[in-house]
PDB file of N, H, CA, C and O in Angstrom:
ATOM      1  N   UNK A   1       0.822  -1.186   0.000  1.00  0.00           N
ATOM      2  CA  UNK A   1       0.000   0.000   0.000  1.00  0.00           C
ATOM      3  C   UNK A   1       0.869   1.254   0.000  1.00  0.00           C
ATOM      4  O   UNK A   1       0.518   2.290  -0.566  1.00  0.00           O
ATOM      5  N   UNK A   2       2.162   1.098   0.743  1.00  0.00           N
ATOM      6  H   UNK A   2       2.447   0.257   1.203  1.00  0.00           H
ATOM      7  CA  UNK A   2       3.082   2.365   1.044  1.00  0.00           C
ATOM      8  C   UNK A   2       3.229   2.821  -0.664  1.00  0.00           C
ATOM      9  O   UNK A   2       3.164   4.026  -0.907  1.00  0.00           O
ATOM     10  N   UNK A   3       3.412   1.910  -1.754  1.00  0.00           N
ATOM     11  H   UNK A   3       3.464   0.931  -1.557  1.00  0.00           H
ATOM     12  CA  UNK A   3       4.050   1.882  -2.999  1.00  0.00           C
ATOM     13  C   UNK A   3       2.688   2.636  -3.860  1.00  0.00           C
ATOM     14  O   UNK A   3       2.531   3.548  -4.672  1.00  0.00           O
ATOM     15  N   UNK A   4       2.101   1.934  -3.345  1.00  0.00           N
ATOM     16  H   UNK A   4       2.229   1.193  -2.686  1.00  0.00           H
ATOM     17  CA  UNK A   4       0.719   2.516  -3.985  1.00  0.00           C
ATOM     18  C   UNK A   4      -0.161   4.085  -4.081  1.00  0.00           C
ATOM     19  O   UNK A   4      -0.811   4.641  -4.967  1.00  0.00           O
ATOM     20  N   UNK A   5       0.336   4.533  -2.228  1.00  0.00           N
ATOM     21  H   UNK A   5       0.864   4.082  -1.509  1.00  0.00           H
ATOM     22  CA  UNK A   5       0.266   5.669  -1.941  1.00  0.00           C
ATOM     23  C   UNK A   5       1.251   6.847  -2.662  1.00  0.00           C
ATOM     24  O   UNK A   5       0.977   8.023  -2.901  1.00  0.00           O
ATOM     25  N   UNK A   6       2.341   6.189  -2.887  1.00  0.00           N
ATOM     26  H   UNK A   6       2.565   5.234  -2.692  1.00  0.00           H
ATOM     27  CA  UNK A   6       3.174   7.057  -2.893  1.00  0.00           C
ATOM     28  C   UNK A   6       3.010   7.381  -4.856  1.00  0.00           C
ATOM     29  O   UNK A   6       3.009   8.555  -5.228  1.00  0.00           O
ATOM     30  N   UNK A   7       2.922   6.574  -5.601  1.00  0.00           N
ATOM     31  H   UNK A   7       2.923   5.621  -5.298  1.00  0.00           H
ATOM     32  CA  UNK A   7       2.604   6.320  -7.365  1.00  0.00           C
ATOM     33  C   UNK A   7       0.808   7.263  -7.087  1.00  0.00           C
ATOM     34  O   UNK A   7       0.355   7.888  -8.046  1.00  0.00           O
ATOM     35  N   UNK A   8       0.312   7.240  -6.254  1.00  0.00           N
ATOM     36  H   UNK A   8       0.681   6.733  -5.475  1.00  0.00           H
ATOM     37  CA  UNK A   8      -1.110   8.391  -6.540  1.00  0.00           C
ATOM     38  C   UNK A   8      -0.631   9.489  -6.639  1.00  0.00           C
ATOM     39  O   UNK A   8      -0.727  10.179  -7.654  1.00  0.00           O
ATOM     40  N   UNK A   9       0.369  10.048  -4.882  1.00  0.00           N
ATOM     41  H   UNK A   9       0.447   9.487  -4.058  1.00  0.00           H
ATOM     42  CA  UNK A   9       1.221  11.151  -4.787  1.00  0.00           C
ATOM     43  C   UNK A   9       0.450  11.269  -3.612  1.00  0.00           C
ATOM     44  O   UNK A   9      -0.172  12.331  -3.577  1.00  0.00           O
ATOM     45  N   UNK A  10       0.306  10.625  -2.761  1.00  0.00           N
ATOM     46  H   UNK A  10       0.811   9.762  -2.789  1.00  0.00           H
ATOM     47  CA  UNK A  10      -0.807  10.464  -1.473  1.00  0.00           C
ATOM     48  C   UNK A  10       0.373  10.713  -0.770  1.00  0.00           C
ATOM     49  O   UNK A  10       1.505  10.466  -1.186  1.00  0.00           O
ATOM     50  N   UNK A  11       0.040  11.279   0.457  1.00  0.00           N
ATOM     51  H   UNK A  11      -0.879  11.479   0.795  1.00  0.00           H
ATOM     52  CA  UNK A  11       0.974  11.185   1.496  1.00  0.00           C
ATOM     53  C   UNK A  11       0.006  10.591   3.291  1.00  0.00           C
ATOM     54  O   UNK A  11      -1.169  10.862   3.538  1.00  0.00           O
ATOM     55  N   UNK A  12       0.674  10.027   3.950  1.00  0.00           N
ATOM     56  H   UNK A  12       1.628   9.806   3.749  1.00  0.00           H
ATOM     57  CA  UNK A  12       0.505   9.752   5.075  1.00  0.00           C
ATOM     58  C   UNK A  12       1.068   8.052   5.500  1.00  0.00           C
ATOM     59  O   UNK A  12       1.950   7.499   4.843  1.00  0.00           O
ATOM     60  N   UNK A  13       0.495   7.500   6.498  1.00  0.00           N
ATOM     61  H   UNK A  13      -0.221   7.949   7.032  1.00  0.00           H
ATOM     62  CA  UNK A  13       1.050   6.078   6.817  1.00  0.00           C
ATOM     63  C   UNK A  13       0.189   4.957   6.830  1.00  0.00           C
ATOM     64  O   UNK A  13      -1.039   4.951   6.916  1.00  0.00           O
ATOM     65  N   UNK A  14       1.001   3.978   6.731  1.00  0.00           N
ATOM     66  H   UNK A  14       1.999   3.982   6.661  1.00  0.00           H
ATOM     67  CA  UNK A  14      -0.135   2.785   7.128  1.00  0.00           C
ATOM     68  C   UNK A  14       0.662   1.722   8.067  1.00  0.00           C
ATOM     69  O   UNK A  14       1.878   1.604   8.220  1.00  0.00           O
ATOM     70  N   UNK A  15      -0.446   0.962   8.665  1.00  0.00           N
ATOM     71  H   UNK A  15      -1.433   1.059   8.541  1.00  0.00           H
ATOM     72  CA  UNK A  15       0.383  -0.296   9.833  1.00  0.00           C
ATOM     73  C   UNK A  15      -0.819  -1.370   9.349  1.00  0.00           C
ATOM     74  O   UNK A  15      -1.947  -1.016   9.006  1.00  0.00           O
ATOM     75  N   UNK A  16      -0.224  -3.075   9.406  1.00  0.00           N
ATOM     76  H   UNK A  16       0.693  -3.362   9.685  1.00  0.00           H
ATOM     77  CA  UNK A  16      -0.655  -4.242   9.460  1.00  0.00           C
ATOM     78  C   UNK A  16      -0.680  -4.468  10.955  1.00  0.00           C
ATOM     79  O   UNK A  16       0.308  -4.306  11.672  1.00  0.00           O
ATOM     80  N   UNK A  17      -2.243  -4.971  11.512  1.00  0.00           N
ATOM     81  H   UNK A  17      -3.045  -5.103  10.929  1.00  0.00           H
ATOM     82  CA  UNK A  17      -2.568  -5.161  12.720  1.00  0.00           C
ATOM     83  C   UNK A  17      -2.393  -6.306  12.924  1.00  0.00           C
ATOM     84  O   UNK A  17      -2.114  -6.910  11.888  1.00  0.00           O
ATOM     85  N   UNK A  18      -2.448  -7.299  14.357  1.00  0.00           N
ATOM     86  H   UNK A  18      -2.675  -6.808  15.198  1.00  0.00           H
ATOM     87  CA  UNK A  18      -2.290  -8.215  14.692  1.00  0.00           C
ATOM     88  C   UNK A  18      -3.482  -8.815  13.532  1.00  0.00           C
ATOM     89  O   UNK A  18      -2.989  -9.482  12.622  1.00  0.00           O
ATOM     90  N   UNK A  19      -4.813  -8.652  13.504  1.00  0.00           N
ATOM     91  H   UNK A  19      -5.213  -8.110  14.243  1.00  0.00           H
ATOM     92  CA  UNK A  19      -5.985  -9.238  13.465  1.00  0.00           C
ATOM     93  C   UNK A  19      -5.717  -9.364  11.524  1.00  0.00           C
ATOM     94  O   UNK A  19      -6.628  -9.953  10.942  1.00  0.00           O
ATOM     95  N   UNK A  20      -4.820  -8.962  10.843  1.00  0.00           N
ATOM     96  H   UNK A  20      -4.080  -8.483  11.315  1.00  0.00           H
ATOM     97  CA  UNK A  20      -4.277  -8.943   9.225  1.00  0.00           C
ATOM     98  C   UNK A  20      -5.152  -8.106   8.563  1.00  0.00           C
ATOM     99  O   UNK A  20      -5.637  -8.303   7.449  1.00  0.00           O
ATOM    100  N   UNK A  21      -5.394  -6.857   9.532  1.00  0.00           N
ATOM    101  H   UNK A  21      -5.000  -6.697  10.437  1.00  0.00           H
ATOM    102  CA  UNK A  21      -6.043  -5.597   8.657  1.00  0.00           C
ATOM    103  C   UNK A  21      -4.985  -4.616   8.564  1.00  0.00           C
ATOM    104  O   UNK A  21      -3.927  -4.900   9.126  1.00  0.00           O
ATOM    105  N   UNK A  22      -5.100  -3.284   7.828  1.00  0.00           N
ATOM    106  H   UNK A  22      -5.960  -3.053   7.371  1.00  0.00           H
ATOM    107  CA  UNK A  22      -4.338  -2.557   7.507  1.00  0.00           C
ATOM    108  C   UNK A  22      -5.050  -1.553   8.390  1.00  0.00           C
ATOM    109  O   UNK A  22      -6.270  -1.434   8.505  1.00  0.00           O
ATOM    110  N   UNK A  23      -4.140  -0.873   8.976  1.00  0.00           N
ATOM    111  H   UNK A  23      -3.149  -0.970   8.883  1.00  0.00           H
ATOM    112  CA  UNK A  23      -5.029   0.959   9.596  1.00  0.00           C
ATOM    113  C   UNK A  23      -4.062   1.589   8.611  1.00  0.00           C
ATOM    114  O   UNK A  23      -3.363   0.902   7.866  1.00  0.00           O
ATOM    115  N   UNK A  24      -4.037   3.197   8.631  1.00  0.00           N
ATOM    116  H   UNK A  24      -4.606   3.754   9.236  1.00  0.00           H
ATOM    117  CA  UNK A  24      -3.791   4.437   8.270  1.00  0.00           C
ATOM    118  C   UNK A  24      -3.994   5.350   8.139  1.00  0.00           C
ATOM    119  O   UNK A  24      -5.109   5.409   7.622  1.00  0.00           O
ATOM    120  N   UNK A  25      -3.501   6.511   8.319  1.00  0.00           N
ATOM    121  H   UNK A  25      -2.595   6.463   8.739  1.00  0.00           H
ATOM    122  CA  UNK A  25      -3.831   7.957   8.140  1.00  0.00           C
ATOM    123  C   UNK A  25      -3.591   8.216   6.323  1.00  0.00           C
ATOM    124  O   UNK A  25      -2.508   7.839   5.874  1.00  0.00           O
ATOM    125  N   UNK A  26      -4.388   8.713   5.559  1.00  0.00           N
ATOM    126  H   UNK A  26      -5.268   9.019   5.924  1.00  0.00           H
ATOM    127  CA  UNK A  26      -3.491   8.986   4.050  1.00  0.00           C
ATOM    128  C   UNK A  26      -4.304  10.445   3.656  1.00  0.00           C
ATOM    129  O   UNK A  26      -5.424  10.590   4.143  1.00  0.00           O
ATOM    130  N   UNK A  27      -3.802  11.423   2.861  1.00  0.00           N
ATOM    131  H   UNK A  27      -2.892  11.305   2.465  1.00  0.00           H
ATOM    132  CA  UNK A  27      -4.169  12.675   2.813  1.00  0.00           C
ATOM    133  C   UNK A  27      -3.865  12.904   1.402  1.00  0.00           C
ATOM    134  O   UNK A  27      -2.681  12.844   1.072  1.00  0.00           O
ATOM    135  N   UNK A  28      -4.973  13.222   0.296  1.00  0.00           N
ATOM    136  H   UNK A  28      -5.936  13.271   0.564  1.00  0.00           H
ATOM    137  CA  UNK A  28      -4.765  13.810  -0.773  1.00  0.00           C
ATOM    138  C   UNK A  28      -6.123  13.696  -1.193  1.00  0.00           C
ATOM    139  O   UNK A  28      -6.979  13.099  -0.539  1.00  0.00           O
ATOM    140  N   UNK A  29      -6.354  14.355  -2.452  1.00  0.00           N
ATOM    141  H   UNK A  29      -5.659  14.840  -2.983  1.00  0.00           H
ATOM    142  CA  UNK A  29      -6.910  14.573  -3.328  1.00  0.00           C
ATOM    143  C   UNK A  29      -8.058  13.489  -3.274  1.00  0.00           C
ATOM    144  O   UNK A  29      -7.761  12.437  -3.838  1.00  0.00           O
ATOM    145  N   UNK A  30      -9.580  13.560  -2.581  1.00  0.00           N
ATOM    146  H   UNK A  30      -9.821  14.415  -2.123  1.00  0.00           H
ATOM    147  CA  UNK A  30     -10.708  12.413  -2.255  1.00  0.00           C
ATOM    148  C   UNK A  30     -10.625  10.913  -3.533  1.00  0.00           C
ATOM    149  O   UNK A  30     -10.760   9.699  -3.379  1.00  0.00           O
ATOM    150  N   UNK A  31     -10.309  11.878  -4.880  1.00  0.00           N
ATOM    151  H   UNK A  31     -10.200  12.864  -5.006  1.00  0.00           H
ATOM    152  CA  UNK A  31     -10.371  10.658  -5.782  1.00  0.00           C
ATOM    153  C   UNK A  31      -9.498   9.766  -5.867  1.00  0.00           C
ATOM    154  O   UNK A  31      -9.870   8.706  -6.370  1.00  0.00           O
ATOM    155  N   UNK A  32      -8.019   9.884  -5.401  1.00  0.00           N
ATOM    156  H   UNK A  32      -7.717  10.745  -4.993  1.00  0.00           H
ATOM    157  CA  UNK A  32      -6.914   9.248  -5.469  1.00  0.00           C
ATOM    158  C   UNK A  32      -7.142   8.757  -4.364  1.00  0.00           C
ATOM    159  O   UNK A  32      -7.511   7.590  -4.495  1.00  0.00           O
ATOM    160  N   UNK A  33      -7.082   9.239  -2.833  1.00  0.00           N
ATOM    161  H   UNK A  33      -6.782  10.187  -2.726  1.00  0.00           H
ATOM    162  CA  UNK A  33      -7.299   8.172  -1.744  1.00  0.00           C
ATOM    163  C   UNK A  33      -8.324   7.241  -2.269  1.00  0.00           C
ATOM    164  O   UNK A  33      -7.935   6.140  -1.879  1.00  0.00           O
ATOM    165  N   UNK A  34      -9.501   7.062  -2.989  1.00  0.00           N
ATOM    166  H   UNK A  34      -9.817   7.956  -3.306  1.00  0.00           H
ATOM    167  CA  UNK A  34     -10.503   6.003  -2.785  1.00  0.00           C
ATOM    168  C   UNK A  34     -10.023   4.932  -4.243  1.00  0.00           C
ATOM    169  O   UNK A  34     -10.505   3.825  -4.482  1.00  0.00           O
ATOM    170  N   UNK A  35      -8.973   5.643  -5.049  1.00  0.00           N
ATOM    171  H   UNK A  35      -8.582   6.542  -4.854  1.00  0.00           H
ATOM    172  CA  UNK A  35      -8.443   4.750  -5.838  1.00  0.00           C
ATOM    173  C   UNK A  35      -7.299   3.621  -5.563  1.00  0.00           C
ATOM    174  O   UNK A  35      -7.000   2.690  -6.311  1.00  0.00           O
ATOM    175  N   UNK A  36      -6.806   3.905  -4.453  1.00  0.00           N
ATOM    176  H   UNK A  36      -7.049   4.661  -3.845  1.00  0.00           H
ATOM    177  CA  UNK A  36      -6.218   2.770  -3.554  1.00  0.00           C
ATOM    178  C   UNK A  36      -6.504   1.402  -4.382  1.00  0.00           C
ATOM    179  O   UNK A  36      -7.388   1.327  -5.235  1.00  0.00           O
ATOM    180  N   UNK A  37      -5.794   0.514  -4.085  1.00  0.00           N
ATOM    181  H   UNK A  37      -5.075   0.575  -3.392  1.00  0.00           H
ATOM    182  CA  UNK A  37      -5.970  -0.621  -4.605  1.00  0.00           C
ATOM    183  C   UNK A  37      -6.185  -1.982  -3.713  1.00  0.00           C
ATOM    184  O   UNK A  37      -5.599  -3.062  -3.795  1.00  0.00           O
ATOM    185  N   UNK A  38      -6.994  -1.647  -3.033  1.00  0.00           N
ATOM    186  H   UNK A  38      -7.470  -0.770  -2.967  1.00  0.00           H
ATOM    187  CA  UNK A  38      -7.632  -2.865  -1.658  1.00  0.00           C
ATOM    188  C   UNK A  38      -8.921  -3.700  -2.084  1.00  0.00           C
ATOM    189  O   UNK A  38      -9.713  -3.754  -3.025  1.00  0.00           O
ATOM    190  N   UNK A  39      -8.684  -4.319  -0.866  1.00  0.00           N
ATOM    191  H   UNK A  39      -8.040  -4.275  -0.102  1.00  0.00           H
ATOM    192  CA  UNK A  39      -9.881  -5.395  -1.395  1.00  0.00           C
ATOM    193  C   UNK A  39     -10.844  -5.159  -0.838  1.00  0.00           C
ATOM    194  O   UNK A  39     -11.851  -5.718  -1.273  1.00  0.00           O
ATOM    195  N   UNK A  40     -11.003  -4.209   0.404  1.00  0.00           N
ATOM    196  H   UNK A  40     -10.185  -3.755   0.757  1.00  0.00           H
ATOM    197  CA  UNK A  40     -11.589  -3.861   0.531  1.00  0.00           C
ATOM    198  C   UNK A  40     -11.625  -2.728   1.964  1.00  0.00           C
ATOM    199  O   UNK A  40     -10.881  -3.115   2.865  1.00  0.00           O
ATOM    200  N   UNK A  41     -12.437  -1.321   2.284  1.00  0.00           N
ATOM    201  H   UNK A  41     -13.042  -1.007   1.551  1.00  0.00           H
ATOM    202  CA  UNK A  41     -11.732  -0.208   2.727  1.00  0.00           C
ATOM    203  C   UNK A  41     -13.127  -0.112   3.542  1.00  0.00           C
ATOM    204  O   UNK A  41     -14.248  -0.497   3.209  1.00  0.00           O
ATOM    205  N   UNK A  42     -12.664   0.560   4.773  1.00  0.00           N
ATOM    206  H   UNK A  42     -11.754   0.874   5.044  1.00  0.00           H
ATOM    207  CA  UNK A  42     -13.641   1.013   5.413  1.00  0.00           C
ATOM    208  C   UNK A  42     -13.108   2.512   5.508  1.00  0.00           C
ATOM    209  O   UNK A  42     -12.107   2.527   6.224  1.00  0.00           O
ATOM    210  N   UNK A  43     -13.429   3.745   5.040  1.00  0.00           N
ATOM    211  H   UNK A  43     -14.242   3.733   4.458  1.00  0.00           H
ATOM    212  CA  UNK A  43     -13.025   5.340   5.279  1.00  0.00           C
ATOM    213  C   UNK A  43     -13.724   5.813   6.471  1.00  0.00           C
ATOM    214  O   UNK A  43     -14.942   5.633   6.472  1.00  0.00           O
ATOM    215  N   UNK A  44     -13.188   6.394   7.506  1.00  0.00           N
ATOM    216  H   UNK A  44     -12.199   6.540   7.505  1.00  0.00           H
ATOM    217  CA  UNK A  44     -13.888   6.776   8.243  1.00  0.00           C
ATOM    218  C   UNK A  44     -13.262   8.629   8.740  1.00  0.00           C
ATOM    219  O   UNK A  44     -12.407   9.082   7.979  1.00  0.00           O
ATOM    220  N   UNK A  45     -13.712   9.563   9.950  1.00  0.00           N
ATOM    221  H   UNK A  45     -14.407   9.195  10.568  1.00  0.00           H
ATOM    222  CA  UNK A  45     -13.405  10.462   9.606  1.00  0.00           C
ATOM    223  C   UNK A  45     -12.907  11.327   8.769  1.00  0.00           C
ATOM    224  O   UNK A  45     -12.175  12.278   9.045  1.00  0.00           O
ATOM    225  N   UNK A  46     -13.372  10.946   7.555  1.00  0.00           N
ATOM    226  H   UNK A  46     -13.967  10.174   7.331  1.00  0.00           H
ATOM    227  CA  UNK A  46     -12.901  12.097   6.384  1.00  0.00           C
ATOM    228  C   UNK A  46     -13.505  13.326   6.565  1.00  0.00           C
ATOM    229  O   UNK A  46     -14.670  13.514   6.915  1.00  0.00           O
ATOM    230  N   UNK A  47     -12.673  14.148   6.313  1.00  0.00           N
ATOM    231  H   UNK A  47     -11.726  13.996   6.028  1.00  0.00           H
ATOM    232  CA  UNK A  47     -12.391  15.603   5.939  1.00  0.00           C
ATOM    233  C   UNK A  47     -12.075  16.104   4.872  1.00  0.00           C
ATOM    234  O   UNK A  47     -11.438  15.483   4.020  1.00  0.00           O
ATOM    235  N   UNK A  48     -12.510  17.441   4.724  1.00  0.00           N
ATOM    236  H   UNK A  48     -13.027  17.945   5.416  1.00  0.00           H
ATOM    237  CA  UNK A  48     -11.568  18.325   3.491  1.00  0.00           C
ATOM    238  C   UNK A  48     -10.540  18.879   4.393  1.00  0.00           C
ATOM    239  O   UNK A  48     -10.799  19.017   5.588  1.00  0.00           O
ATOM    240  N   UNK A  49      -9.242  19.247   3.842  1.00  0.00           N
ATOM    241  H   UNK A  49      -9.032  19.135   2.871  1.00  0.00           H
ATOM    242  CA  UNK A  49      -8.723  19.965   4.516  1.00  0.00           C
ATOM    243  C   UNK A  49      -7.696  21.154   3.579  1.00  0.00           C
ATOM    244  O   UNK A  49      -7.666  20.811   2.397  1.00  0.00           O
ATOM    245  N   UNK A  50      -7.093  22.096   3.778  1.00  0.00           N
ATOM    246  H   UNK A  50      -7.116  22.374   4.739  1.00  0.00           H
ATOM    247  CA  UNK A  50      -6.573  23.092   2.830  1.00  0.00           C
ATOM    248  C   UNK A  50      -5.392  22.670   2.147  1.00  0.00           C
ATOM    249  O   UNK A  50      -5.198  22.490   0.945  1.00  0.00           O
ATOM    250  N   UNK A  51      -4.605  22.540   3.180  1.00  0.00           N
ATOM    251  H   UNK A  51      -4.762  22.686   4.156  1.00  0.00           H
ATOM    252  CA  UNK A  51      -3.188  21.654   2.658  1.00  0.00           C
ATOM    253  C   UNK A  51      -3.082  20.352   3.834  1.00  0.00           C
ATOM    254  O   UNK A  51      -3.726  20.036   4.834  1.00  0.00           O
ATOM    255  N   UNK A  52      -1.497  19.631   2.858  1.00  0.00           N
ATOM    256  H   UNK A  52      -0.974  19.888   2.046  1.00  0.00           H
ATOM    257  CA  UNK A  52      -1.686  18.053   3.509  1.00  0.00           C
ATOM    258  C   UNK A  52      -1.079  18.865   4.658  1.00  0.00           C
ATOM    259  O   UNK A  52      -0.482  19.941   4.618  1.00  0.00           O
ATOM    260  N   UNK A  53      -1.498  17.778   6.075  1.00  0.00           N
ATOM    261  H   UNK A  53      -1.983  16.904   6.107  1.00  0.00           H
ATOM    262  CA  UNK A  53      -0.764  18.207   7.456  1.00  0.00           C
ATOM    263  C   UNK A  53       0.272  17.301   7.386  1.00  0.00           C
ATOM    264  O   UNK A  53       1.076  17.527   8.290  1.00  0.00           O
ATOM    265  N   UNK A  54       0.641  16.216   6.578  1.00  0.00           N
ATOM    266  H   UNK A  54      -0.012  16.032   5.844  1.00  0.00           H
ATOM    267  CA  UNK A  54       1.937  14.877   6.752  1.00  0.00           C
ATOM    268  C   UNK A  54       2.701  14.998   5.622  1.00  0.00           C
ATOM    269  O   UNK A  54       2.219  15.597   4.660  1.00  0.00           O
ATOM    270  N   UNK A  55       4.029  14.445   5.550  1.00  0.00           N
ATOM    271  H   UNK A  55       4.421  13.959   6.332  1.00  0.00           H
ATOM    272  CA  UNK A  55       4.663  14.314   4.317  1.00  0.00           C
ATOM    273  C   UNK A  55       5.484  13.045   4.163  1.00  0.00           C
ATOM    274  O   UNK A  55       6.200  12.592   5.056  1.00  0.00           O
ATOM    275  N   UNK A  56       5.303  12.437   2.800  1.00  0.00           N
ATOM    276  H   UNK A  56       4.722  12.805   2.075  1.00  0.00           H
ATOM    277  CA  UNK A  56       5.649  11.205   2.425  1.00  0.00           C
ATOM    278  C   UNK A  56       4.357  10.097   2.929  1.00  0.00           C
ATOM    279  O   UNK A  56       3.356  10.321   3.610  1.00  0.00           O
ATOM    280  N   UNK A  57       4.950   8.582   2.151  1.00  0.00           N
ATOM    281  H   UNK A  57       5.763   8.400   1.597  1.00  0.00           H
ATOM    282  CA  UNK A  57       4.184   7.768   2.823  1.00  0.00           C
ATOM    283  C   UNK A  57       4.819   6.703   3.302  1.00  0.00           C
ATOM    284  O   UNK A  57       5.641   6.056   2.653  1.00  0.00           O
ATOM    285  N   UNK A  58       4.505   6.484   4.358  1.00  0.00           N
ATOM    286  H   UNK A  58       3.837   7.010   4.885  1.00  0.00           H
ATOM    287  CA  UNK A  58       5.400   5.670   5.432  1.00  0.00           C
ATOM    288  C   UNK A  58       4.771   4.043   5.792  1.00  0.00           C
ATOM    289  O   UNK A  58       3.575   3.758   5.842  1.00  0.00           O
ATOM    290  N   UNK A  59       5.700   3.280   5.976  1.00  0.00           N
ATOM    291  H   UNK A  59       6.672   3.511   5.935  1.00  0.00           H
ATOM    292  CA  UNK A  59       4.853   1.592   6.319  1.00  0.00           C
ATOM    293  C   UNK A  59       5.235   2.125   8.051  1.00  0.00           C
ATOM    294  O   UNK A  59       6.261   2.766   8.280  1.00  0.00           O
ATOM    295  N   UNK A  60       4.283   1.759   9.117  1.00  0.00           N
ATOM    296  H   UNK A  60       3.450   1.238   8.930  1.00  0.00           H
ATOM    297  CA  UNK A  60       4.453   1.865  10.614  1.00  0.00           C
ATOM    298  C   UNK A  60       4.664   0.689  10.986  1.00  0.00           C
ATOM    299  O   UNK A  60       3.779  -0.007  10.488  1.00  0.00           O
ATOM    300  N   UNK A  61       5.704  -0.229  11.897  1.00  0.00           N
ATOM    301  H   UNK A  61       6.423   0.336  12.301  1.00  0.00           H
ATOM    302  CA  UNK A  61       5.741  -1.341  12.441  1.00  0.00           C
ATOM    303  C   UNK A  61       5.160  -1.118  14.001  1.00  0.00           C
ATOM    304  O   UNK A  61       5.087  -2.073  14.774  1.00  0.00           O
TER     305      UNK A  61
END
């Protein structure tokens, strides 16, 4: 996903949970975050916001 984020031009992070889900924070442009390439996404607190608050995209261990 880090590879994926980063080829949209997305910036923020993601972590693999014990339970083999993915969490993350990711920040760009609504159409490119939901173009992600998962099998399947739950979005939750979305926002607009003016500019990104993070930079790059990061894997979290």
């Amino acid at each position: 996903m880090q590879m994926e984020g980063l080829r949209l031009g997305l910036v923020g992070w993601v972590r693999n949970t014990h339970g083999g889900t993915v969490v993350g924070h990711v920040q760009g442009p609504a159409h490119k975050v939901h173009h992600i390439r998962i099998t399947r996404a739950s979005f939750s607190n979305e926002r607009s916001i003016d500019k990104l608050e993070l930079s790059g995209f990061t894997t979290r261990f």
